[in-house]
Backbone as CSV, one residue per row, in Angstrom:
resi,resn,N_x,N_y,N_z,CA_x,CA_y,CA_z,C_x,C_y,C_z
1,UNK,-20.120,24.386,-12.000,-19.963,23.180,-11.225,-19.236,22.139,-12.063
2,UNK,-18.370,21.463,-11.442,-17.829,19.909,-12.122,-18.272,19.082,-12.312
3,UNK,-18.040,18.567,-13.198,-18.913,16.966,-13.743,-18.369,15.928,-13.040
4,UNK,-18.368,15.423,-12.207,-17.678,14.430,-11.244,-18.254,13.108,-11.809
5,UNK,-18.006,12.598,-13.248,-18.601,11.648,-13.466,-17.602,10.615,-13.932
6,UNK,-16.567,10.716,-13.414,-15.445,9.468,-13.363,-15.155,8.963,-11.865
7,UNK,-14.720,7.963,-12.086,-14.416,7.096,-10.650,-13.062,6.686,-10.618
8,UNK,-12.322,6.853,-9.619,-11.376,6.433,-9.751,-10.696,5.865,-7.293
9,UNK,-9.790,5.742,-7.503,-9.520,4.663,-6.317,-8.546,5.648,-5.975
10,UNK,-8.267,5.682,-4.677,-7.273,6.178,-3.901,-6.776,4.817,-2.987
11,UNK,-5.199,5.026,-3.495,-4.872,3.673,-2.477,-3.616,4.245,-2.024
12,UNK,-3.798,4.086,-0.356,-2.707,4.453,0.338,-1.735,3.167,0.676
13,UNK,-0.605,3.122,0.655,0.535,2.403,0.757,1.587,2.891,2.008
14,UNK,2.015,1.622,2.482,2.801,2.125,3.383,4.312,1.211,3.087
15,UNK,5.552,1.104,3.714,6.153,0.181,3.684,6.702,-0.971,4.362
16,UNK,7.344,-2.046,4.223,7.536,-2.911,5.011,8.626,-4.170,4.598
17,UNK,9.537,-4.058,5.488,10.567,-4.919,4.999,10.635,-6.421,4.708
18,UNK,10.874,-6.828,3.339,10.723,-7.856,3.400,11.809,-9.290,4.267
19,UNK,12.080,-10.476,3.660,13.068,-10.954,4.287,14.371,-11.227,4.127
20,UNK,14.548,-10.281,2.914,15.747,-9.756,2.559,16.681,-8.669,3.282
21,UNK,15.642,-8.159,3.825,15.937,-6.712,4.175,15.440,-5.229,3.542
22,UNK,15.029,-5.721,2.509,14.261,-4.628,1.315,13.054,-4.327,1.707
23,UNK,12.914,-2.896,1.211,11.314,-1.901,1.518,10.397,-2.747,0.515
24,UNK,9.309,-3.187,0.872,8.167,-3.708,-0.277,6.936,-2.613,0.336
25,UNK,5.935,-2.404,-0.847,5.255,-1.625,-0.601,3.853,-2.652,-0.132
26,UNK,3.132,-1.585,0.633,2.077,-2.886,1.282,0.609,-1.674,1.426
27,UNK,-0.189,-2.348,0.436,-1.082,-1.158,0.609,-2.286,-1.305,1.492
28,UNK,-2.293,-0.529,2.611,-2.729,-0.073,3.570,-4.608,0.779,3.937
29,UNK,-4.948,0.782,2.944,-6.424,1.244,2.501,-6.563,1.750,1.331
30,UNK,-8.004,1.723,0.674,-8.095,2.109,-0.809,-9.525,2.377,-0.774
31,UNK,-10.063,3.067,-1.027,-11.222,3.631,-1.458,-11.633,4.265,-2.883
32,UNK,-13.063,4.114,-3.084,-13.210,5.115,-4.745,-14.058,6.277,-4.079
33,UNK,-13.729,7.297,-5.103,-14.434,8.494,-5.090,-14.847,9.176,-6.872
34,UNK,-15.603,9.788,-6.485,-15.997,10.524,-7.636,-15.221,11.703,-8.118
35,UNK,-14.783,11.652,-9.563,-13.668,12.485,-10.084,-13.958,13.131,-11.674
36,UNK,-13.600,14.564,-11.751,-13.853,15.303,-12.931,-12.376,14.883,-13.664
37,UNK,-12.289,14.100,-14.423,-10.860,13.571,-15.301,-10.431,14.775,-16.329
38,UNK,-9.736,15.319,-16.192,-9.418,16.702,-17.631,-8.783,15.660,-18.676
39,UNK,-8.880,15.973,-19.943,-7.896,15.827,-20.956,-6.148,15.291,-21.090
40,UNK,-5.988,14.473,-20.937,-4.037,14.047,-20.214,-3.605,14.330,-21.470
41,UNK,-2.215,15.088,-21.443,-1.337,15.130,-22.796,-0.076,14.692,-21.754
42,UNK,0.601,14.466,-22.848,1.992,13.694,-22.652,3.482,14.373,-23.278
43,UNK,4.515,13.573,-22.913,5.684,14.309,-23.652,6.501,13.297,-23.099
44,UNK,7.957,13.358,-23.976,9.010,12.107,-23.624,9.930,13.078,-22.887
45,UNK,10.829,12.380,-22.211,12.017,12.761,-21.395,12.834,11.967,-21.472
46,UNK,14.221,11.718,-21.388,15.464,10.889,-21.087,15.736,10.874,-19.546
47,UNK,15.952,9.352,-19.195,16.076,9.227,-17.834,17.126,7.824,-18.025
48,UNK,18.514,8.204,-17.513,19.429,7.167,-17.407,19.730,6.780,-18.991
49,UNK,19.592,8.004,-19.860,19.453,7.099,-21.510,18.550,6.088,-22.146
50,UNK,16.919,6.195,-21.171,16.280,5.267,-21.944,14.982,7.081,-21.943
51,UNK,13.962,6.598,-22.853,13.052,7.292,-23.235,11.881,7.193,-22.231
52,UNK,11.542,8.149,-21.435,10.794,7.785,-21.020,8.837,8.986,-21.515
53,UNK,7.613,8.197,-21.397,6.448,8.996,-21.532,5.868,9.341,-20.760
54,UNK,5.751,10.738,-20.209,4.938,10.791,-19.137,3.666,11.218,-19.420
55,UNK,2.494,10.825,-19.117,1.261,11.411,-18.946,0.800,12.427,-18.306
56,UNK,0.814,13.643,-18.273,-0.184,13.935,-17.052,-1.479,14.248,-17.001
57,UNK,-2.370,14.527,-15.903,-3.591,13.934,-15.467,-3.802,15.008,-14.695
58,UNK,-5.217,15.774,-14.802,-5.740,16.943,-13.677,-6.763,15.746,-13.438
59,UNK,-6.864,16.124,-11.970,-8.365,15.391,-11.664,-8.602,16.489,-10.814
60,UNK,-10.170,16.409,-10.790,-10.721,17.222,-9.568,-11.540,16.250,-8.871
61,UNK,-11.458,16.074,-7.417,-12.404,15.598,-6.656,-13.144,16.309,-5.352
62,UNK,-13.723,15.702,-5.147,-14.843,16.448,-3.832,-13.855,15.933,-2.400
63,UNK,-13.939,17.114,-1.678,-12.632,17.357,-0.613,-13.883,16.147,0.481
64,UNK,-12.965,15.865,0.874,-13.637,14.770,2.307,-12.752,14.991,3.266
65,UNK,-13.386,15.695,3.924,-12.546,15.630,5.706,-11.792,15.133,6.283
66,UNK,-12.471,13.691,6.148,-12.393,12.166,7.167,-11.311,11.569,6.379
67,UNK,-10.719,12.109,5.296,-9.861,10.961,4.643,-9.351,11.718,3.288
68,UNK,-8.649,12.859,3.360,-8.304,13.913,2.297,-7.377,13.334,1.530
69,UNK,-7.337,13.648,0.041,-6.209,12.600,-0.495,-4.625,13.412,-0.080
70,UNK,-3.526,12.294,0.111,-2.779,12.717,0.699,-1.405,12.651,-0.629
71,UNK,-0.531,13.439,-0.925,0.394,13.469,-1.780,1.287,12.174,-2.394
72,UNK,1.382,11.124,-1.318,2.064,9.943,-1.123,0.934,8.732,-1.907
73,UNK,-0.417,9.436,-2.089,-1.237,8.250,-1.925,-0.861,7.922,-3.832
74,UNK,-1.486,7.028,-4.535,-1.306,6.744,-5.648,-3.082,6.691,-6.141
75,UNK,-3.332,6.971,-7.247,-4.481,7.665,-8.138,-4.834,6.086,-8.787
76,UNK,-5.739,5.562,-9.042,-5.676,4.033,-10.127,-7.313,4.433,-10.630
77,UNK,-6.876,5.026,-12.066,-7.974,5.309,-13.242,-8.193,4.661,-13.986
78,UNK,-8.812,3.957,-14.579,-9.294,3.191,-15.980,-7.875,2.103,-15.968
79,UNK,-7.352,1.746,-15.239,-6.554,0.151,-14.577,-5.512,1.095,-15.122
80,UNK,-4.878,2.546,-14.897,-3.846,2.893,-15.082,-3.636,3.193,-13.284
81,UNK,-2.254,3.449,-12.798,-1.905,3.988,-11.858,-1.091,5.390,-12.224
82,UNK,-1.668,6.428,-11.325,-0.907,7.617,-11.313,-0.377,8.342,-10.295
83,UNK,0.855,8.518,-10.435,1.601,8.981,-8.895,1.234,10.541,-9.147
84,UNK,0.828,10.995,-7.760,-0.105,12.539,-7.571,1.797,13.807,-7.250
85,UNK,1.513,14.584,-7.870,2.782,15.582,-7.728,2.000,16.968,-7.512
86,UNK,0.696,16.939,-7.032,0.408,18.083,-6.302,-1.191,17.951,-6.105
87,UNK,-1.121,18.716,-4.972,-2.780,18.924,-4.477,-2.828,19.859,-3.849
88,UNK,-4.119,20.524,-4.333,-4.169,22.275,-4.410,-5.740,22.341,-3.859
89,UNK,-6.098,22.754,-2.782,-7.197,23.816,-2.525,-7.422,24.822,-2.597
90,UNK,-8.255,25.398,-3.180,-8.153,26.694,-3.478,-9.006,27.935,-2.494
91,UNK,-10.032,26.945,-1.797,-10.327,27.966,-0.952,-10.576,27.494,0.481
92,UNK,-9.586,27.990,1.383,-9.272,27.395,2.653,-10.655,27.222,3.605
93,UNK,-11.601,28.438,3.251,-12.449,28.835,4.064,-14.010,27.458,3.903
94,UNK,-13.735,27.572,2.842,-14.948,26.256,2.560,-14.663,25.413,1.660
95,UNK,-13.475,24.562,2.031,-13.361,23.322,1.611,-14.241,22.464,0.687
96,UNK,-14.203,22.653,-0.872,-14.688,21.844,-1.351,-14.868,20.921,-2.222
97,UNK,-13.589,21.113,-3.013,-12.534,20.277,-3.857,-11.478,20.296,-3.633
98,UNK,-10.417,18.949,-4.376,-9.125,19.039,-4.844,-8.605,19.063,-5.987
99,UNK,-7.816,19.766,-6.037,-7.513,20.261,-7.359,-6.074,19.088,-7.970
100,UNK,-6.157,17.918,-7.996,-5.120,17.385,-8.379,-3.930,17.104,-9.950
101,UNK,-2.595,17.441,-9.652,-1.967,17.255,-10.657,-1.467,15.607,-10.397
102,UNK,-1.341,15.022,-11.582,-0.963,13.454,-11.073,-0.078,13.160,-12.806
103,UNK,0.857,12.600,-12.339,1.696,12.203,-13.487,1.746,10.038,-13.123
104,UNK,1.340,10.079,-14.964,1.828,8.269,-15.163,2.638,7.991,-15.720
105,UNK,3.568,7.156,-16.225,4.706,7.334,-16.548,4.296,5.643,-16.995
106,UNK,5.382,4.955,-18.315,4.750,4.341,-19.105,4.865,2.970,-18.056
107,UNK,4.726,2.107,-17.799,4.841,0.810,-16.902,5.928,-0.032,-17.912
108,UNK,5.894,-0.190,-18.868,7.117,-0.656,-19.538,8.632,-0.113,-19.282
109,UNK,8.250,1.331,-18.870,9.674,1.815,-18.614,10.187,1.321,-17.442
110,UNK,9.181,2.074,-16.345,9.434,2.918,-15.321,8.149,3.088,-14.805
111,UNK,7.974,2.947,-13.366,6.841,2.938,-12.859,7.192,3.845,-11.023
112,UNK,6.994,3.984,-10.442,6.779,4.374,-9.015,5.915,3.945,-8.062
113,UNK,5.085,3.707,-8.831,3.551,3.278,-7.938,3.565,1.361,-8.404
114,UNK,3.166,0.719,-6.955,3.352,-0.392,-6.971,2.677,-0.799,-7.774
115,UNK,2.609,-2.039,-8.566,1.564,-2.384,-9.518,1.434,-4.062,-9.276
116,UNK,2.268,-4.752,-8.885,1.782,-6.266,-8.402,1.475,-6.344,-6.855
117,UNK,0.198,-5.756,-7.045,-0.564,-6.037,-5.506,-1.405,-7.260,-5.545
118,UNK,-1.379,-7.883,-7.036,-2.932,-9.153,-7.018,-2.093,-9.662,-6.612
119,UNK,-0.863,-10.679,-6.014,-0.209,-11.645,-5.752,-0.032,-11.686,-4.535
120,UNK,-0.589,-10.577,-3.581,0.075,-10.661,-2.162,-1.391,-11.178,-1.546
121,UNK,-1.093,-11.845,-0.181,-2.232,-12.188,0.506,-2.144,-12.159,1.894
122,UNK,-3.745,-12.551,2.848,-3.352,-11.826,4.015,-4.061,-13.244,4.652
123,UNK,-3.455,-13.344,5.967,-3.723,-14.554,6.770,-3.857,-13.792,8.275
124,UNK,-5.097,-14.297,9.054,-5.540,-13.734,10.022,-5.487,-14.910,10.902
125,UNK,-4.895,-14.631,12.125,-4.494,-15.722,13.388,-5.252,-15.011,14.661
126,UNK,-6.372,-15.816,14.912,-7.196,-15.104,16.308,-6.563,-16.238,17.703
127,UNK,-6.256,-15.042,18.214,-5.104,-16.025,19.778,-6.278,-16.108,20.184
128,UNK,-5.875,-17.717,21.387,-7.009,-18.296,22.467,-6.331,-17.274,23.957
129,UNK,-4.969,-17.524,23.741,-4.204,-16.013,24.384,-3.608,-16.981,25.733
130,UNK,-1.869,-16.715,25.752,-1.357,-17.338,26.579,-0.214,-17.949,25.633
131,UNK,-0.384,-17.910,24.196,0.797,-18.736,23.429,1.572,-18.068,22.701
132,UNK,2.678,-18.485,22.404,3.395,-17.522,21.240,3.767,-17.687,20.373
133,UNK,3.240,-18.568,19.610,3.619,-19.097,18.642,2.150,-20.263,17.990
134,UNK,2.395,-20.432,16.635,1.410,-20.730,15.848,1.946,-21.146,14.533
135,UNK,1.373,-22.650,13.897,1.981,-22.977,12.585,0.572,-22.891,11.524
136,UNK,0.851,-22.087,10.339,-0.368,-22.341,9.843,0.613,-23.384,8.417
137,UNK,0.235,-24.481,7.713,0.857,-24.498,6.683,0.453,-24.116,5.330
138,UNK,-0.081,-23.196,5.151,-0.894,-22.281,3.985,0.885,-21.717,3.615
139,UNK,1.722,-21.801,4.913,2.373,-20.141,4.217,4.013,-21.314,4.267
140,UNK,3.757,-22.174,3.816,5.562,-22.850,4.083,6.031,-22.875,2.684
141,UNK,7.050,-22.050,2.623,7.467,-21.287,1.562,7.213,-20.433,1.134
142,UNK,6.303,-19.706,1.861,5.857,-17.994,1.147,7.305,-17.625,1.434
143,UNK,7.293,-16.398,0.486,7.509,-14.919,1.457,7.001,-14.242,2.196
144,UNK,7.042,-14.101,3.146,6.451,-13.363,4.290,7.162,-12.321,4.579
145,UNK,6.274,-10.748,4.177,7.143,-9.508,4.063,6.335,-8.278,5.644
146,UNK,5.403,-9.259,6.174,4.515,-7.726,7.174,4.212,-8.921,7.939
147,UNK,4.449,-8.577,9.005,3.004,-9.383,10.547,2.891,-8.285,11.451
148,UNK,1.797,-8.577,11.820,1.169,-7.578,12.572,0.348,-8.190,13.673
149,UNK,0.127,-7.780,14.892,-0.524,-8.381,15.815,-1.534,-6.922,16.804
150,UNK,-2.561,-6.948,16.073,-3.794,-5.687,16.493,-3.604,-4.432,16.152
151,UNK,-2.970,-4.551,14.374,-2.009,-3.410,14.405,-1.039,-2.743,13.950
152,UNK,0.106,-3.871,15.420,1.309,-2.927,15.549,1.948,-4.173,14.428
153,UNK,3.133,-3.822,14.304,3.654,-4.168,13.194,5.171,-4.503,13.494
154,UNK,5.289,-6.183,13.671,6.828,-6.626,14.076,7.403,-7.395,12.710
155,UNK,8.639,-6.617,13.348,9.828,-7.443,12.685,10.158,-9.036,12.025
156,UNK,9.746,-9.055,10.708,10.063,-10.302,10.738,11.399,-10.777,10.377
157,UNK,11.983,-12.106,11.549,13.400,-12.429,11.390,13.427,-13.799,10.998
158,UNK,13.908,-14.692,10.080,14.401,-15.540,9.727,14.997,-16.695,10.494
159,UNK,15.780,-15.952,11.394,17.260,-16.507,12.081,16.851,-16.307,13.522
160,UNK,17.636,-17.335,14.209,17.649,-16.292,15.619,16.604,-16.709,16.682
161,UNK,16.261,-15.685,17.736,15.576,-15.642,19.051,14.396,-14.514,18.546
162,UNK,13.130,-14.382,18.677,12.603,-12.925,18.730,12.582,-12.390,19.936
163,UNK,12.844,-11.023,20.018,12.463,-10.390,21.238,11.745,-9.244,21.145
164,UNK,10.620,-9.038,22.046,9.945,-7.366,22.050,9.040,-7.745,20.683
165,UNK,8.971,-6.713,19.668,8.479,-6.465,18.643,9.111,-6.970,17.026
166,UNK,9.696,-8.955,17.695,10.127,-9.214,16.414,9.025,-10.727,16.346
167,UNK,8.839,-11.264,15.232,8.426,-12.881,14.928,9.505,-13.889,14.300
168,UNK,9.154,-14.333,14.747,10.281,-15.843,13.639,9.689,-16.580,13.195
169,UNK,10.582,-16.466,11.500,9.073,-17.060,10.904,9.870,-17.625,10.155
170,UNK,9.445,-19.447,10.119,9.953,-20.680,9.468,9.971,-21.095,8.720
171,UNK,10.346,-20.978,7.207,9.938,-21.248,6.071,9.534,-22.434,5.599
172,UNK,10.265,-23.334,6.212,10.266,-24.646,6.110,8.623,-25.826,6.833
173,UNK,8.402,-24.899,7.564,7.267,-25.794,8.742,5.894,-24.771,8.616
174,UNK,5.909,-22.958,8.311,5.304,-22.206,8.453,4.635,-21.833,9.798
175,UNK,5.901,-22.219,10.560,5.333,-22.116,12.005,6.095,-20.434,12.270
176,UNK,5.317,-19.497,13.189,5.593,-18.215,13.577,5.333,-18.142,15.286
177,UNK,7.082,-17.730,15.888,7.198,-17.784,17.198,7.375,-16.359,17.377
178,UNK,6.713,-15.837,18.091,6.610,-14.357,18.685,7.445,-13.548,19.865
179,UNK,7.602,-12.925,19.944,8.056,-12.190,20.795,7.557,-11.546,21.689
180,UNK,6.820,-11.813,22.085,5.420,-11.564,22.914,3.929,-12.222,23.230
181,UNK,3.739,-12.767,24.123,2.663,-13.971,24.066,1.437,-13.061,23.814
182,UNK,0.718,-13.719,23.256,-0.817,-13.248,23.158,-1.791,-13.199,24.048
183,UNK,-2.534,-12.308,23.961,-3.737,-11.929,24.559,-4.852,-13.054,23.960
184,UNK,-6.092,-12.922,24.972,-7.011,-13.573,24.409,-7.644,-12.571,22.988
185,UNK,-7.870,-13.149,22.046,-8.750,-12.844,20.914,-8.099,-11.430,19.913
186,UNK,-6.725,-11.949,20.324,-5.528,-10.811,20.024,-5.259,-11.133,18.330
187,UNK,-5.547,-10.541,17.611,-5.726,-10.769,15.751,-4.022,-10.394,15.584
188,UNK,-3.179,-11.545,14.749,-2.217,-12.015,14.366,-2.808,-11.722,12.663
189,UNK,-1.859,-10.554,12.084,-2.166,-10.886,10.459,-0.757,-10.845,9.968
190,UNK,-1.203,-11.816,8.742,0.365,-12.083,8.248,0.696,-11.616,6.598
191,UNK,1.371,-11.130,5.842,1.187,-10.317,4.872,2.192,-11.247,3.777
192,UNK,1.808,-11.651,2.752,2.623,-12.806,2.054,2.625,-12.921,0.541
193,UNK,3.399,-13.393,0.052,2.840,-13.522,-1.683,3.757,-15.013,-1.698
């Protein structure tokens, strides 16, 4: 049997454009589980002419049904992050570990897995329902990179008219006009750093 006596976090990430136009990563759920940590050895590589260290990392964890770790997700051990490059079951019939390979790579170099998530924050707008629009001034001058309304997940535009599945969102006033009026008790979240 495995010693499952490390802990470590599974955090799933998804993406979302900021107001540039650029993918920012926006992480989407995170949970801990209990994990058998093996021994990590390392080795350097050249990438673009700089040096890079990679770590790698076996973990074993206890298989969960409801929420299996998924290849995309990112590993965060002892305040390191590790991007996962394989997950292996070994016996189909009774599911009861994962067998994970996970590589870290030094954060000074080169990283993959997001690592400034403390700076982002989330603002929740509950509609009286009938309006489309809402100023909070918490956010005049954020960046505002995700809004979401029960959910679904619109477009944020700068410029312009919204229509359908976009918001307009004001930097100047922090007022957000929608593209769709609200429902009563319809949850508006807004995703920002």
């Amino acid at each position: 049997m495995y010693k499952l006596n490390r802990r470590v976090t599974i955090n799933r990430y998804t993406t979302s454009l900021n107001e540039f136009g650029g993918l920012v990563s926006v992480l989407t759920g995170s949970w801990s589980k209990w994990a058998d940590a093996e021994q990590r050895d390392g080795s350097m590589a050249k990438s673009y002419d700089q040096n890079q260290w990679t770590y790698d990392q076996n973990f074993i964890l206890r298989y969960e049904r409801e929420r299996p770790t998924r290849s995309n997700d990112v590993i965060e051990y002892e305040s390191q992050f590790y991007k996962i490059n394989s997950i292996q079951i070994r016996t189909e019939g009774a599911k009861s570990f994962e067998y994970i390979k996970a590589t870290k790579l030094d954060e000074s170099i080169n990283s993959d897995a997001p690592m400034d998530t403390g700076n982002i924050k989330v603002y929740n707008y509950i509609a009286e329902g009938g309006e489309y629009e809402f100023t909070y001034n918490g956010l005049v001058g954020k960046n505002v990179f995700g809004a979401f309304k029960d959910g679904i997940q619109y477009l944020v535009i700068t410029s312009g008219s919204p229509l359908g599945k976009e918001v307009l969102y004001n930097s100047a006033t922090g007022e957000f006009t929608w593209g769709a009026y609200f429902e009563i008790n319809e949850v508006a979240t807004i995703l920002y750093y």
